[in-house]
N, C-alpha and C positions, 0 to 999 in steps of 0.2 A: 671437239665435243666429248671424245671418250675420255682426254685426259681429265678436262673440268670436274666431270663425275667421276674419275678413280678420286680425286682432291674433296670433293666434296665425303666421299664412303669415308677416307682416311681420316675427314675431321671427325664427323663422327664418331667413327671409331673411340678417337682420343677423346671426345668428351665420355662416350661410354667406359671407358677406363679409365678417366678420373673418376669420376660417379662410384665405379666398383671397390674404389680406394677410399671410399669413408664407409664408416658407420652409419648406423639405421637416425642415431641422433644427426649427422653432418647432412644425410641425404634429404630428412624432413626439412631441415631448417634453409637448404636451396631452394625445394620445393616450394615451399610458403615467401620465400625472397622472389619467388619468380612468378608466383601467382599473384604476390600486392601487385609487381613490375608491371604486371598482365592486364589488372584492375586499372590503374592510371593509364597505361598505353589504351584503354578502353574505352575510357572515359575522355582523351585527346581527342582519341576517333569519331566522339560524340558531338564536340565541339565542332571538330571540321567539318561534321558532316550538315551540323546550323552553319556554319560558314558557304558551306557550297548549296543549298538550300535557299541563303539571303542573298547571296551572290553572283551564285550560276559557276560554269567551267572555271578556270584562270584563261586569261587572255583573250575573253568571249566578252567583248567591253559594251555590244548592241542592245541599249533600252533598261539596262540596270538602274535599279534604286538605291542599292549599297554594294559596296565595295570593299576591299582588304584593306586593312590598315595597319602591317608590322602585325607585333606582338608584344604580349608583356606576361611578366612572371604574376601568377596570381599561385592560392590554394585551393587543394578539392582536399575532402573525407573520405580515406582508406585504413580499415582495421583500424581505429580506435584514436587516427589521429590524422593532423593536418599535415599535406604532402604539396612540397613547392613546384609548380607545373609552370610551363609556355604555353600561355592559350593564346588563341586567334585573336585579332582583334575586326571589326567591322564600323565602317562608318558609313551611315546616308545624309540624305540633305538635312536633317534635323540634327546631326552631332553621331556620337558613339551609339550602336546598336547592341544593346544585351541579346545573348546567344541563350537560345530559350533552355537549354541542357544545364547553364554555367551555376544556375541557380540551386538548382537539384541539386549541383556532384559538392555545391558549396553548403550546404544546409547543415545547420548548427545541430539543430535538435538530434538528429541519429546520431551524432559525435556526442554528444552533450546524456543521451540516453544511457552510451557505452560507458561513460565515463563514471555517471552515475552506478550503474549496474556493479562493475568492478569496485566502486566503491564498499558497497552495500556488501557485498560478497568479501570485504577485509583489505583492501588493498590499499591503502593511503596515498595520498596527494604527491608525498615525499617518492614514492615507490612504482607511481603509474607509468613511467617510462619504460621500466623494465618488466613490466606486464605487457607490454604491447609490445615486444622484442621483432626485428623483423626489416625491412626495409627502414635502409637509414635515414632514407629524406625525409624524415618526420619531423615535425616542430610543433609547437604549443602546446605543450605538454607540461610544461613544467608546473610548480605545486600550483603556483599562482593563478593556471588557467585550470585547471582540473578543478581547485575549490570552486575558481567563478560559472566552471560549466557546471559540476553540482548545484549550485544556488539557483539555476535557471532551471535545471533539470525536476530540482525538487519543487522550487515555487509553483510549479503544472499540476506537481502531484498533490501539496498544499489545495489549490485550487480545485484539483480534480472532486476529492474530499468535500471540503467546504463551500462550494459555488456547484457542482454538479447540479441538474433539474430532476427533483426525483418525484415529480409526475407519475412515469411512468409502473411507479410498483402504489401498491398498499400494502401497509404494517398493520401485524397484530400484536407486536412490542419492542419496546426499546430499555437497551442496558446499557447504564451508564458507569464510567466508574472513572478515576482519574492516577495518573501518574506521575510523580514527585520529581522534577532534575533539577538540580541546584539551587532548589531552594524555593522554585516555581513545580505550580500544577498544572499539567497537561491533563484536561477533562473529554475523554473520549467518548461518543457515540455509536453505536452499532444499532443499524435496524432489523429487524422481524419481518420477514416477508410475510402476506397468507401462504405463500408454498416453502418458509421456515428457510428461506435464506439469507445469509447474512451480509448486513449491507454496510461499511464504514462510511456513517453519513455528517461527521462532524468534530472538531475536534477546535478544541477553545485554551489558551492559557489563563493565567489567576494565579494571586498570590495565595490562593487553597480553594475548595470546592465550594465557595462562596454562591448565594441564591440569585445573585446578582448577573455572576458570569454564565451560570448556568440557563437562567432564564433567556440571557442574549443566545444561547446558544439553541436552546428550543424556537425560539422565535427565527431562529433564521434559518430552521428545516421548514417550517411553515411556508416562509415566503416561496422555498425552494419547491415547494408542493409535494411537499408532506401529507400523506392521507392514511386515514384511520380507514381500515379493511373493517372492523367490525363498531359494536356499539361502544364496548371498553377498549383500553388500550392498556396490555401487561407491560409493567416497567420495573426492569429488574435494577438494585441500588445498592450498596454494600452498607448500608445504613446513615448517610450522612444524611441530617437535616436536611441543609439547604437542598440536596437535590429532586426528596420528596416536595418540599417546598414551592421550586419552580415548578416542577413536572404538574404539581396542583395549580399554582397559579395561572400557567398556560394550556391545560390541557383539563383543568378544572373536575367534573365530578369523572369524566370517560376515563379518568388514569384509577389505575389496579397495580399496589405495590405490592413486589413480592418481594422480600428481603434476601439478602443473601446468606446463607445459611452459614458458609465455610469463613466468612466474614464474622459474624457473630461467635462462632463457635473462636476464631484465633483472641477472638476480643473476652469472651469469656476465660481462656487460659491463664489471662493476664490477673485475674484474679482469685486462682486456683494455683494450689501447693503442686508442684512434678509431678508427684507420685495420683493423682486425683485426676490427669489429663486422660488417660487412657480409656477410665469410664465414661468420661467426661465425651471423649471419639465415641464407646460404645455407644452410649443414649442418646448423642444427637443421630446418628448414623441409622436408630431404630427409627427414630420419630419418623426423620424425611424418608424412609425408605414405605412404611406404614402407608397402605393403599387407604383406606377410609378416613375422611376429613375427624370424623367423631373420634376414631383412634388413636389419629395423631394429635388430636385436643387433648385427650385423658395422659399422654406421654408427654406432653408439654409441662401438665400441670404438675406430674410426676416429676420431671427435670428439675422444675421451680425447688420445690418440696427438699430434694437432693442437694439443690445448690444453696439453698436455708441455713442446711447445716454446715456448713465449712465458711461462707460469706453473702451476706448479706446483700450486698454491694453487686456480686453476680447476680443473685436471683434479681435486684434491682435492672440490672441489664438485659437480662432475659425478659423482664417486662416491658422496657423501652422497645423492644422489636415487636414483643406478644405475637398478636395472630398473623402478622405481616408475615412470616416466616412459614404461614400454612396456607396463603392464599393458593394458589395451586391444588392444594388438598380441596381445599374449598371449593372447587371449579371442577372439581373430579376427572385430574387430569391424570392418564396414568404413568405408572413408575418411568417407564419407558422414553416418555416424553420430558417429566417432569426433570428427572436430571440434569436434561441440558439447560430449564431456565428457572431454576430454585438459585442458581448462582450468579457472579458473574464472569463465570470461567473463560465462556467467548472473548470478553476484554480479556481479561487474565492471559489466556494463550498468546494474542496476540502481544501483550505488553513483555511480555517474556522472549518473544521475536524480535521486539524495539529492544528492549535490553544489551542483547546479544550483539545486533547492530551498532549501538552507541557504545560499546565496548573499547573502540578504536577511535572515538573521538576525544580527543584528549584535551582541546582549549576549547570551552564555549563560548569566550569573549567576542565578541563579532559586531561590527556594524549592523548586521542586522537581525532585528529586535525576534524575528519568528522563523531565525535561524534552527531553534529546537523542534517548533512544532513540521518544520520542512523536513528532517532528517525523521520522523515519525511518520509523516505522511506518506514519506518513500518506504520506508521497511515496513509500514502497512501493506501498502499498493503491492509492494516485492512480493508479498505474503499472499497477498488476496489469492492467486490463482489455485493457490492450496487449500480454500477456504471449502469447507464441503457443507451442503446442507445439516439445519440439524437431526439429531438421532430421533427417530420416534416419530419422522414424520407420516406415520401411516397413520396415527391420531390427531394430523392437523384437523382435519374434518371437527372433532371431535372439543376439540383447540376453538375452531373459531363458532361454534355453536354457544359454547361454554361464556365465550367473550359477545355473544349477540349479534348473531345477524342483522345489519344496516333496514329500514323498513322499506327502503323502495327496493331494495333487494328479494325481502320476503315478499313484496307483492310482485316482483319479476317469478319469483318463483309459482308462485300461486297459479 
């Protein structure tokens, strides 16, 4: 016995003084080799233990319903990919018995989530192998599974989006605004909570912002259960017809446009000399900052007057928006608040998050057709947990008086 254990001290020993023979890089990277090793020896033990569970001891043959049946190579999910295992196998008097664990250590989606994740975060198809560096028994990984686990990963988040029951909140407005790739428009939706949170509640393709696709896309937050918190509904728009359009045609006299200012004002530049943009920032930047509706009217009319003189065509423009651009003022909402929904910046941010995202996608050709708007729906979803209320909301009170208290409401209050 003594000697056993001097041989046992001595092995030790030498693996201790291999160990002390690498670097901080060589010792991490055993570490995490021996923790995946760890992870699967884990996940055997899990099987076996449905194995002895369905079966009872070995060679205890009294009154059993299933029994051992060999084994076969199958895969489980460890660290980001599929890992080739010997699992148990069991049979009763109906055939093969599934081992109730075999399903869980097999389940696609936490692979298919990881896969997606490292995507979004820049890592390509071509390249995920060597992201997930580590125990070698990995397999499926290569470009071809990684896109197809993307496509499944994002179609959830596509759905998540666009099928989700939003019952559960009411809106006091929604921003629409849309986004151009190759040629097609991706038309986003963002809802308004009454407690001023923001909701990614829809998201539609079209060959531009058409009244058509916009309107299907209003109507199928409805069906989702879409509810007006108060008597209006603020709907912020960066000036396109058709979207005033639908939002009227579905949501009729309850919708309250508020234009987008930073919208108008880029649209205005376009027909201003360089040197004339600057002022051009000054006066609109006074108008919407201007707490009194009546003051921001008289700086309107001012701007007009301004833009007379250099182009006609501007001041033209500036009337296509008119007072839609001081709805807000109008409501007497103040600066605080009004900032965050004079625009429509909340798309804007996050379109600029999808931007950065599709940065690394380089072919869009795809079999399939909502390929673009899945890869949107994920770098939305990614985004969301960083999404924060918006600013000002110590005037939502204020916000939703402005928009009309519902009357069984009022008479709840009463």
């Amino acid at each position: 016995m003594k000697k056993k254990s001097e041989n046992v001290s001595l092995d030790q020993g030498k693996i201790v003084s291999v160990f002390k023979s690498l670097d901080s890089k060589g010792i991490q990277g055993v570490m995490e080799e021996q923790a995946k090793r760890a992870a699967l020896a884990f996940g055997l033990e899990l099987l076996e233990l449905d194995t002895l569970e369905l079966c009872g001891e070995r060679y205890k043959h009294g009154g059993r319903t299933y029994w051992r049946y060999g084994s076969e190579e199958t895969s489980v999910m460890v660290g980001g990919a599929r890992h080739r295992v010997r699992r148990p196998r069991v049979r009763g008097e109906d055939g093969e018995a599934e081992l109730p664990s075999l399903s869980k250590l097999r389940d696609q989606d936490l692979l298919d989530e990881e896969m997606k994740e490292k995507m979004l975060l820049g890592v390509s198809t071509r390249n995920y192998s060597e992201a997930i560096e580590g125990y070698k028994g990995k397999f499926g990984d290569s470009k071809s599974s990684v896109s197809r686990a993307f496509e499944r990963a994002s179609k959830k988040d596509l759905d998540a989006i666009n099928h989700a029951d939003l019952s559960d909140y009411s809106f006091v407005g929604l921003v629409l605004d849309g986004l151009e790739i190759k040629g097609r428009t991706i038309v986003a939706a963002v809802g308004v909570t009454h407690e001023l949170e923001k909701i990614p509640v829809g998201l539609i393709e079209g060959s531009s912002e058409n009244s058509t696709v916009v309107t299907d896309l209003l109507q199928n937050l409805l069906e989702r259960g879409f509810t007006l918190h108060c008597q209006r509904l603020l709907c912020v728009v960066d000036g396109s017809k058709a979207l005033s359009k639908a939002l009227k045609s579905v949501f009729g006299d309850a919708v309250l446009i508020q234009r987008c200012w930073l919208h108008k004002l880029r649209n205005l530049e376009g027909y201003l000399p360089q040197e004339k943009h600057q002022e051009l920032h000054l006066r609109m930047n006074r108008m919407m900052n201007l707490d009194r509706y009546k003051e921001a009217k008289e700086e309107l009319r001012k701007l007009r007057d301004w833009l007379m003189q250099t182009s006609e065509q501007a001041a033209n423009s500036l009337d296509e928006a008119g007072e839609e651009l001081l709805t807000l003022h109008k409501l007497g909402i103040p600066v605080a608040l009004r900032k965050s929904l004079d625009s429509t910046n909340m798309i804007e941010s996050l379109f600029s998050v999808v931007r950065q995202k599709l940065h690394n996608v380089k072919n869009w050709n795809s079999r399939n057709p909502s390929r673009k708007m899945q890869w949107i729906a994920s770098a939305i979803l990614h985004h969301r947990k960083r999404m924060r209320k918006l600013r000002g909301v110590k005037h939502c009170d204020l916000l939703i008086r402005a928009l009309g208290v519902k009357v069984d409401e009022q008479k709840i209050s009463a």
